[in-house]
C-alpha positions as CSV (number, residue, x, y, z in Angstrom):
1,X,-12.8,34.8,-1.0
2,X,-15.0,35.8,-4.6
3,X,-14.9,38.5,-6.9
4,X,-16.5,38.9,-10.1
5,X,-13.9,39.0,-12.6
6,X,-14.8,38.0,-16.7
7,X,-13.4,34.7,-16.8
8,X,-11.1,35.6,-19.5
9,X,-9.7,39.0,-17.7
10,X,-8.5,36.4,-15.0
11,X,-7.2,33.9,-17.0
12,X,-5.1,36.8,-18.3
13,X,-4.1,37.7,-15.2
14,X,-3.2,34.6,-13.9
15,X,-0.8,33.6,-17.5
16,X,-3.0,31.2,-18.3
17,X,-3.9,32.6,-22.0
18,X,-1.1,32.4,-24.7
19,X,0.4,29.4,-23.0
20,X,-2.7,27.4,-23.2
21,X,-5.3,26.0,-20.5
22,X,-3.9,23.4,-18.6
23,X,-6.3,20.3,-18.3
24,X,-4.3,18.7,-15.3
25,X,-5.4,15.3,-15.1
26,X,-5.7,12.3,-12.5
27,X,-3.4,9.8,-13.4
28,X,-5.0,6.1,-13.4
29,X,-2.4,4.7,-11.0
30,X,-2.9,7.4,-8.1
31,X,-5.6,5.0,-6.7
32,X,-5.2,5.9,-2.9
33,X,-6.4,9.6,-1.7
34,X,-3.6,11.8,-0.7
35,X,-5.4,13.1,2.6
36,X,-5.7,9.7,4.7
37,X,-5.3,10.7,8.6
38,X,-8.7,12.9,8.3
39,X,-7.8,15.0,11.5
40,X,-8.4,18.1,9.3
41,X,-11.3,18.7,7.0
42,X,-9.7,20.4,3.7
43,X,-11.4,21.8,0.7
44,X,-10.6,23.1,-3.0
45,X,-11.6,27.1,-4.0
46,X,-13.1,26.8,-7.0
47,X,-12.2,30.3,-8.5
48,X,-8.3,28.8,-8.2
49,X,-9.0,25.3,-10.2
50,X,-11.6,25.7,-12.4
51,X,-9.3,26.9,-15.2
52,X,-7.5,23.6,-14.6
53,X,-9.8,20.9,-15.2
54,X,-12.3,20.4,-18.0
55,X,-15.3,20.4,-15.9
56,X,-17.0,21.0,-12.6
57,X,-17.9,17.5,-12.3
58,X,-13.7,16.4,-13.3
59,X,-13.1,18.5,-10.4
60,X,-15.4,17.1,-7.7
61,X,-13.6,13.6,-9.2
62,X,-10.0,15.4,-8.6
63,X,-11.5,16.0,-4.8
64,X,-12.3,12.9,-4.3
65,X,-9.3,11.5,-5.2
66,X,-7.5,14.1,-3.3
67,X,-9.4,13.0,0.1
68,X,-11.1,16.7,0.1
69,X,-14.8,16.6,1.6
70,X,-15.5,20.0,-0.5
71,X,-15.5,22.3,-3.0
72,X,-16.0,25.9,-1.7
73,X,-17.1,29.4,-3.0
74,X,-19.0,27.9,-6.3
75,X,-22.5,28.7,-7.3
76,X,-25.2,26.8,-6.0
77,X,-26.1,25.7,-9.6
78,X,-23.2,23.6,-8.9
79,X,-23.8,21.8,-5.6
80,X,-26.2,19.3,-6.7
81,X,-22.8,18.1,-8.9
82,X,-21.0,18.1,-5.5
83,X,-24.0,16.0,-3.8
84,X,-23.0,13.0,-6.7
85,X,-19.8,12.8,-5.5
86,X,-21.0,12.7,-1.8
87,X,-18.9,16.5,-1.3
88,X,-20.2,19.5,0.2
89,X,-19.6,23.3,-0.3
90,X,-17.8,24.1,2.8
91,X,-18.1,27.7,2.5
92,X,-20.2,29.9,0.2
93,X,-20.0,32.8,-1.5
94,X,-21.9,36.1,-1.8
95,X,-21.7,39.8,-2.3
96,X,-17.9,40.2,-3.2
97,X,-15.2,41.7,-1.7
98,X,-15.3,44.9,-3.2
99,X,-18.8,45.9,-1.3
100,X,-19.3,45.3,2.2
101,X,-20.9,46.9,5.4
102,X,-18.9,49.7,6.3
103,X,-20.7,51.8,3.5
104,X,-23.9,52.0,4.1
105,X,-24.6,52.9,0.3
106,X,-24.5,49.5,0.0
107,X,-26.1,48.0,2.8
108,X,-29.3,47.1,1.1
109,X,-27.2,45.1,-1.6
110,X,-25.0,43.2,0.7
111,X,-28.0,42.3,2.5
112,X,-30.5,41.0,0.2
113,X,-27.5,39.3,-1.4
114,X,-26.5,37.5,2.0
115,X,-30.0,36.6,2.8
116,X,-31.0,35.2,-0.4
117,X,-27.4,32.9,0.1
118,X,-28.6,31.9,3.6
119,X,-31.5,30.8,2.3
120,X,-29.9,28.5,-0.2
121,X,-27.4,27.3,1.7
122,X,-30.4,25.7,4.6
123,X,-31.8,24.1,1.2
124,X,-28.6,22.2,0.3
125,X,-27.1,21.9,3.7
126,X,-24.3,24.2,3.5
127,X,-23.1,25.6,7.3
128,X,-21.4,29.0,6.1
129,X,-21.1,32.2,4.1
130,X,-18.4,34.6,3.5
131,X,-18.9,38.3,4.1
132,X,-16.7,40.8,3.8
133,X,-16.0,44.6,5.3
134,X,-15.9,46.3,1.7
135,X,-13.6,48.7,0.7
136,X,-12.3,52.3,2.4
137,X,-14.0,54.7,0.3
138,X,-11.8,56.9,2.4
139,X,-13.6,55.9,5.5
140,X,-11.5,56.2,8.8
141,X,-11.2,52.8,10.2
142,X,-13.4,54.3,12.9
143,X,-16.2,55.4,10.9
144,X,-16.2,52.0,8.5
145,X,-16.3,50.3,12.0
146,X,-19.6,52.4,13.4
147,X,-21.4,51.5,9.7
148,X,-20.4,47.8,9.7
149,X,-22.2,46.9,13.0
150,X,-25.1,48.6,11.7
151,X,-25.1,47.8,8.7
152,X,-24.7,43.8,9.6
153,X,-27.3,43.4,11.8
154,X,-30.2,42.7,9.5
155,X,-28.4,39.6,7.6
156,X,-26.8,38.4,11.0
157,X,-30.0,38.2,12.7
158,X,-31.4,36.2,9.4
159,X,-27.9,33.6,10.3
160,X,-29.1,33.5,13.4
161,X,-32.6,32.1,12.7
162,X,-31.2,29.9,9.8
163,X,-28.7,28.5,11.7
164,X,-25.7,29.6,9.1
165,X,-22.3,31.1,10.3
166,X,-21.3,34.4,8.5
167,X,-17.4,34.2,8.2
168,X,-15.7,37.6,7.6
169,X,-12.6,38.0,6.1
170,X,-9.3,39.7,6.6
171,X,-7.7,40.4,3.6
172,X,-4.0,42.0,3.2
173,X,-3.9,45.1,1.3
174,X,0.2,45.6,0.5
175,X,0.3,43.2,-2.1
176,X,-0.9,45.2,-5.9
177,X,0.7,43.2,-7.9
178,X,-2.5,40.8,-8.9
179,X,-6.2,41.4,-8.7
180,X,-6.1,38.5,-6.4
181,X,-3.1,38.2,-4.5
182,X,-3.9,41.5,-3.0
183,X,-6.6,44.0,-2.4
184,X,-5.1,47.7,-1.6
185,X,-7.8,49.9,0.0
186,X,-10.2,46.9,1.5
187,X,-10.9,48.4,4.9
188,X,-10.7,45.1,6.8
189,X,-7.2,44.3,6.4
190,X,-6.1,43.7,10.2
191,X,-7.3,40.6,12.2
192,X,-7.5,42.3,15.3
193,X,-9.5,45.1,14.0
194,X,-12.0,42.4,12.3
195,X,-12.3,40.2,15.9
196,X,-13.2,44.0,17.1
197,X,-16.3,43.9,14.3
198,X,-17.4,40.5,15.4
199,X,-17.5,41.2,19.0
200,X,-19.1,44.7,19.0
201,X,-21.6,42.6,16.5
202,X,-22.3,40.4,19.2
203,X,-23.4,37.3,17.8
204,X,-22.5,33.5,17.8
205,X,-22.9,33.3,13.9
206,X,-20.7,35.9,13.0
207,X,-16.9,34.5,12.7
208,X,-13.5,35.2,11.3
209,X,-12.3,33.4,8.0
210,X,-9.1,33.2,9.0
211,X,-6.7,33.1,5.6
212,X,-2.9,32.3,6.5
213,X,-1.8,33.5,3.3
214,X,-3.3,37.1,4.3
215,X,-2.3,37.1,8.0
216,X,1.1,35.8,7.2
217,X,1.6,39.1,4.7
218,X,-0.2,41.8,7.1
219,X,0.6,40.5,10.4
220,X,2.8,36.8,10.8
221,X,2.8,35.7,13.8
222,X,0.2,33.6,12.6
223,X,0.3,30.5,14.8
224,X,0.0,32.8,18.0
225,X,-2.8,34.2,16.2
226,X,-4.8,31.0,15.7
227,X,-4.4,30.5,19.1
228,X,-5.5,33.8,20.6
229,X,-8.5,34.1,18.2
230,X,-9.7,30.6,18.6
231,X,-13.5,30.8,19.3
232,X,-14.2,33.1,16.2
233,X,-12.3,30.8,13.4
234,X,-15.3,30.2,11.5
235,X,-13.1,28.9,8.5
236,X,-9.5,28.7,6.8
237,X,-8.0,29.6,3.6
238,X,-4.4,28.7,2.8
239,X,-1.6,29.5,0.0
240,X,1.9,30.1,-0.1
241,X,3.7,33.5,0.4
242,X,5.0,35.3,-0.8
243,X,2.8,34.6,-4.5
244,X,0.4,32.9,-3.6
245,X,1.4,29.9,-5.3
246,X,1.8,26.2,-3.9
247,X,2.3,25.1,-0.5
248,X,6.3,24.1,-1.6
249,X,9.4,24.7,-0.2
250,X,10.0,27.8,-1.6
251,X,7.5,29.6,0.2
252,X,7.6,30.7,4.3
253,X,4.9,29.4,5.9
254,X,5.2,26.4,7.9
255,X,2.0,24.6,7.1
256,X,2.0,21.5,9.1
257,X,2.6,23.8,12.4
258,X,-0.4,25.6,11.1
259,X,-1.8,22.5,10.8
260,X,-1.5,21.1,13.8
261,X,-2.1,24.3,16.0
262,X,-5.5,24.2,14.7
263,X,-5.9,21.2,15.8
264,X,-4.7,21.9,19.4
265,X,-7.2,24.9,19.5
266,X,-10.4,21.9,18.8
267,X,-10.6,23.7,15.1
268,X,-12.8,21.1,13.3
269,X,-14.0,23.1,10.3
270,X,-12.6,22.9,6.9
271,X,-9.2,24.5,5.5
272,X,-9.7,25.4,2.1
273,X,-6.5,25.5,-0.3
274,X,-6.8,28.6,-1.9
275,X,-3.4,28.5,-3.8
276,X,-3.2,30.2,-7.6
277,X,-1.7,27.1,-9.5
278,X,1.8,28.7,-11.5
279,X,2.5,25.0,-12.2
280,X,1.1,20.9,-12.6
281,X,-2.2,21.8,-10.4
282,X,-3.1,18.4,-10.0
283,X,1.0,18.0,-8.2
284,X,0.7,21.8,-6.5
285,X,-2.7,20.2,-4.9
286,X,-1.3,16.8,-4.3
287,X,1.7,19.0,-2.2
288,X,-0.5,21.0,-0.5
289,X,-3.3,18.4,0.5
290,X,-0.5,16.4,1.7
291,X,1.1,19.4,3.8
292,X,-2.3,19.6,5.1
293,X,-2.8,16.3,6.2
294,X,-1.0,16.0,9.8
C-alpha cells in the first residue's frame, strides 16, 4: 500500500533520523540468491527499503540477489531501472489510501488518477494496480458501500478494456501507533466486507490485495481465509505482527503455512514483503525471502 508522506516525516517516523541512514549492503560472498525453489513469486515494497540502500538501481541489484522478480508500488519513472535488471513492478500504485470510492467527493480524483496508472502500466507491462476504499468520513459502512460501487465503475470498466487487475485493499484500523502500521478510520478494514465490494462490483478485474499483516491484526484466522477467498486474491503483502517488523521468530504468524496454502489454492501472483526494516535490512530481507520460499 502508498501514501504520500515527505520523505523526511517518515524517516522520522520510522527512527531512521538521529541514528543515521542505514546503507545495508550486499556482501561480495552472498553469490547464490536466497529464493531458489521459485514456487512463489515474491517482491520488495519500495516505500519500506528505499531508506536502506543508496539508490533505486542498488536496490533492483539487492532484488536480484535476493531471487525477487520485482519491485512494487514505485513510480513509473523508475521501471525502465527495473527493466535493466530484467524485474518488473508487480503491483502499482495510485491515488493513496487516504481517498478512495466510498466518498464520492473524490470520485473524479481517484478516477483520473487510476486511469492515467492503467494506462502506464499497459505501456511498461505491469498486470495490476492498488485501490483502496478511502476513509470513513463518518460514513456508515452501508452508505461508504452504496458510493464505492458507483463510484468504481468508471475506472473498472477502463481495467477491463486495458486488461489490468485493480487490487483493493483491506487495511486494519486498531493499530495508531505509526502512520503505517495502522490506519484508524479507513472504511475498508474487514476482508469480508471488501469481497462484498468486489462482488456487488461485479467484475473479473477487480480483486482483493490480500495483506497477512492486516488480516492477521483485524481478523486471524488467516490461512482459512486465503482459502475461502481464493478467486479474488489479486495480490499479497506480508510483515510481521505485531510491529510490522521482520518475518523472525519473534513475531506470530506462521509464514511458510501461509506460504504454502497459497500455493494449494493455485495462487501464482507475487507476495510482496512489506516489512518496516527495525534492523540489518539486507538480513530482515534475507529472513523473510527465505521464510517465503517453500
Amino acid at each position: 500500500m502508498t501514501l504520500r508522506v515527505p520523505r523526511r516525516q517518515w524517516l522520522q517516523a520510522a527512527g531512521l533520523l538521529g541514528a543515521g541512514m542505514i546503507s545495508s549492503q550486499v556482501q561480495a560472498d552472498d553469490d547464490k540468491p536466497v529464493a531458489t525453489k521459485g514456487r512463489i513469486q515474491q517482491s520488495l515494497v519500495h516505500w519500506c527499503y528505499a531508506p536502506h540502500w543508496k539508490s533505486f538501481d542498488e536496490l533492483c541489484q539487492t532484488a536480484v540477489r535476493l531471487g525477487c522478480k520485482s519491485i512494487e508500488l514505485c513510480d513509473p519513472e523508475h521501471w525502465p531501472t527495473l527493466k535493466k535488471h530484467g524485474l518488473t513492478c508487480a503491483i502499482s500504485g495510485s491515488h493513496g489510501f487516504p481517498k478512495g470510492f466510498n466518498n464520492p467527493g473524490e470520485w473524479e480524483e481517484c478516477t483520473r488518477v487510476l486511469k492515467q496508472r492503467i494506462d502506464q502500466c499497459v505501456d511498461f507491462g505491469v498486470k495490476r494496480v492498488i485501490t483502496f476504499t478511502g476513509m470513513s468520513h463518518g460514513l456508515s459502512k452501508e452508505e461508504g458501500a452504496e458510493n464505492f460501487v458507483k463510484g468504481i465503475k468508471e475506472a473498472v470498466a477502463h481495467a477491463e478494456k486495458q486488461k489490468v487487475d485493480l487490487c483493493l485493499e483491506m487495511l486494519n484500523t486498531r493499530d495508531d501507533s505509526h502512520p503505517m502500521k495502522g490506519h484508524p478510520g479507513y472504511q475498508g478494514d474487514d476482508m469480508e466486507y471488501c469481497i462484498g465490494l468486489i462482488n456487488k462490483v461485479g467484475s473479473p478485474r477487480l480483486k482483493v490485495l490480500f495483506d497477512i499483516y492486516h488480516v492477521q491484526i483485524m481478523h486471524g484466522d488467516v490461512i482459512r481465509r486465503i482459502r475461502q477467498h481464493k478467486e479474488h486474491i489479486g495480490h499479497i503483502h506480508t510483515a510481521g505482527n505485531p510491529g510490522r517488523g521482520e518475518l523472525d521468530p519473534m513475531q506470530e504468524i506462521n509464514y511458510p503455512a501461509c506460504m504454502h496454502a497459497l500455493l494449494d489454492v493455485g495462487y501464482d501472483g507475487y507476495v510482496g514483503q512489506e516489512f518496516i526494516p527495525t534492523r540489518d535490512a539486507w538480513t530482515g530481507l534475507k529472513e523473510a525471502v527465505s521464510q517465503c520460499d517453500v
